[in-house]
C-alpha positions, 0 to 999 in steps of 0.5 A: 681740781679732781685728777682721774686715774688714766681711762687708757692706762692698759692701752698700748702707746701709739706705733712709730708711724702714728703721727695723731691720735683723735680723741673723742669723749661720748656720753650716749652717743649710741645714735652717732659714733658708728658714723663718726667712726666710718668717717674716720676709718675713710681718711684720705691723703690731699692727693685723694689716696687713701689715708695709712691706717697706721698714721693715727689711733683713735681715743673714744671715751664712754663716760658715764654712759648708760647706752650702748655707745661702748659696745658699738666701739668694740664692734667698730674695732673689730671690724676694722682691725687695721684701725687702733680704735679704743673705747675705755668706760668710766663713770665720774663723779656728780660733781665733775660730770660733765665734758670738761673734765671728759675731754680732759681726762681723754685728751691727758692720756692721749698726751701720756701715751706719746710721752711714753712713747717718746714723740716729741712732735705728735698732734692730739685731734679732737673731735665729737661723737656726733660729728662725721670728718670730711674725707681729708679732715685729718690730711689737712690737719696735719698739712696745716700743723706744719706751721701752726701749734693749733688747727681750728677746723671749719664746723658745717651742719650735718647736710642730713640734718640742716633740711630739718631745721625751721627756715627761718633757723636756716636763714638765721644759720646763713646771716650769723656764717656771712657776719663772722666770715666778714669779721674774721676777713677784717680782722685779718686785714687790721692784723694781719698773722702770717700763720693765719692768713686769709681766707680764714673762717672764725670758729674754735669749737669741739667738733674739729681742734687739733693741738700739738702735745707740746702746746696742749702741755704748757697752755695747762691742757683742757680748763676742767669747766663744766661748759666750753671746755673747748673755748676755754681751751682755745683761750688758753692756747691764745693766752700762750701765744700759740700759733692757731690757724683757722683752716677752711680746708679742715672740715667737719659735719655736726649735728644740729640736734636740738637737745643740747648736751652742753648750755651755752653751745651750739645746739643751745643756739640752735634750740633757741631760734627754733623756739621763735615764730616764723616771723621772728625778729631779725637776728641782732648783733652789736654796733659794727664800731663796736666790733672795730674797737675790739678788733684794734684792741680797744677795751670795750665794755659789756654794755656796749656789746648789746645786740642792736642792729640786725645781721644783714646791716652790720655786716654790710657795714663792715663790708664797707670797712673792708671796702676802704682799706684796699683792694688786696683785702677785697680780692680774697671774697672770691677765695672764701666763697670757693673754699668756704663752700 
């Protein structure tokens, strides 16, 4: 594993009130941060109150960029002065360039930064530069840290964008989000967690996840993988027994941009679906008693994983399995569809 000089090293430690630095790694992001950046700077309390300036700093790193996406920061920066905004530029090398090793590198220093600071408790809160935070994104976080090692926040499409999208994307987007909301619901009711209970949502990605310096440290922080560095960091914590709540109350606007920055992700998904004619087949996923068996705990081969039933099918058979085990799991649909949004 290649180590990289800290991109932050002449960066001031976080004052005594912060209690989160946002982290951010950007390459080309010249269309996005400024938005990103205004939704942070209009963070609010839960109570609606505005959110104190001084409660976080925020990390953007411009990595091997070749836009103005630096300059934009600075300006955002001295716009808003009572924000700690800071954008350092670095340029890493072919082999590792790409997010892992960005978000590694930003979220290493941010952790470096409390260390020096001597903040035992603080939270590293990521993000992406094409990503805007709902009003009270960070206020949740650090409400839900209050009993978990980990925030996972809820991913939605960028409202301006979702409309552009193909209908049959539209539909496809909308069946996936009913199928894992009703996995997760049965997931939690096979094996209940007190630090993530439901309702609940399923996603672990980039866009919205916060961790406890604490946990980041001895989970080995970000996996230097070229692709999913926030899977792979989401499995790591897992692995080390961190407490990881899925918060519907955390939530976050992504763009569906069809070009994807990362194979494997989102947009990749995004792009595919796009690609297929309007009377496309209808989205495949495996056997539901396949999706019991992983959620006990059963091995369960790959092959046996293959998509083979349609969204809409499967989902109602869970649904049933949902049915069956009581009426105190059915209850809580209610509960998502007010949250959930």
């Amino acid at each position: 594993m290649i180590e990289l000089a800290d991109p932050f090293a002449g960066v001031p430690p976080p004052t005594p009130a912060c209690r989160a630095t946002v982290v951010i790694p950007a390459h080309n992001e010249a269309q996005h941060i400024v938005r990103t950046l205004q939704a942070l700077a209009r963070q609010r309390d839960v109570d609606g109150s505005p959110l104190a300036p001084d409660t976080f700093d925020v990390l953007v790193y411009a990595n091997n960029c070749s836009d103005a996406t630096a300059e934009l920061v600075r300006g955002f920066a001295a716009r808003h002065p009572a924000y700690a905004v800071s954008v350092a530029e670095g340029c890493l090398p072919a082999n590792v360039a790409h997010v892992g090793t960005a978000r590694r590198a930003a979220m290493d220093a941010a952790s470096r930064r409390f260390a020096a600071a001597g903040t035992a408790d603080a939270i590293l809160a990521g993000t992406d530069a094409d990503t805007v935070a709902a009003p009270m994104w960070l206020a949740w976080t650090l409400r839900e840290m209050r009993s978990a090692d980990a925030v996972m926040g809820r991913i939605l499409v960028d409202p301006l964008e979702w409309w552009s999208l193909p209908e049959h994307t539209r539909r496809m987007l909308s069946e996936e989000n009913t199928y894992q909301f009703t996995i997760a619901q049965l997931q939690s009711h096979l094996s209940p967690r007190p630090h993530d209970p439901w309702p609940r949502h399923w996603q672990r990605s980039g866009p919205s996840f916060a961790v406890r310096v604490s946990a980041y440290e001895h989970a080995g922080g970000v996996p230097p993988v070229r692709v999913l560095e926030d899977i792979a960091l989401y499995d790591a914590l897992a692995r080390d027994g961190a407490r990881i709540r899925h918060s519907l109350r955390v939530r976050v606007f992504t763009s569906a941009r069809l070009q994807s920055r990362a194979p494997g992700g989102f947009g990749t998904r995004i792009g595919e679906w796009n690609a297929l004619p309007q009377a496309c087949m209808p989205l495949l996923v495996e056997d539901p008693g396949v999706t019991l068996r992983r959620l006990r705990g059963d091995d369960v081969a790959a092959s046996e994983r293959r998509p083979c039933i349609p969204v809409a099918d499967a989902t109602a058979i869970l649904r049933q399995m949902i049915g069956r085990g009581g009426t105190a799991a059915r209850a809580t649909r209610s509960s998502v569809a007010s949250i959930a949004g």
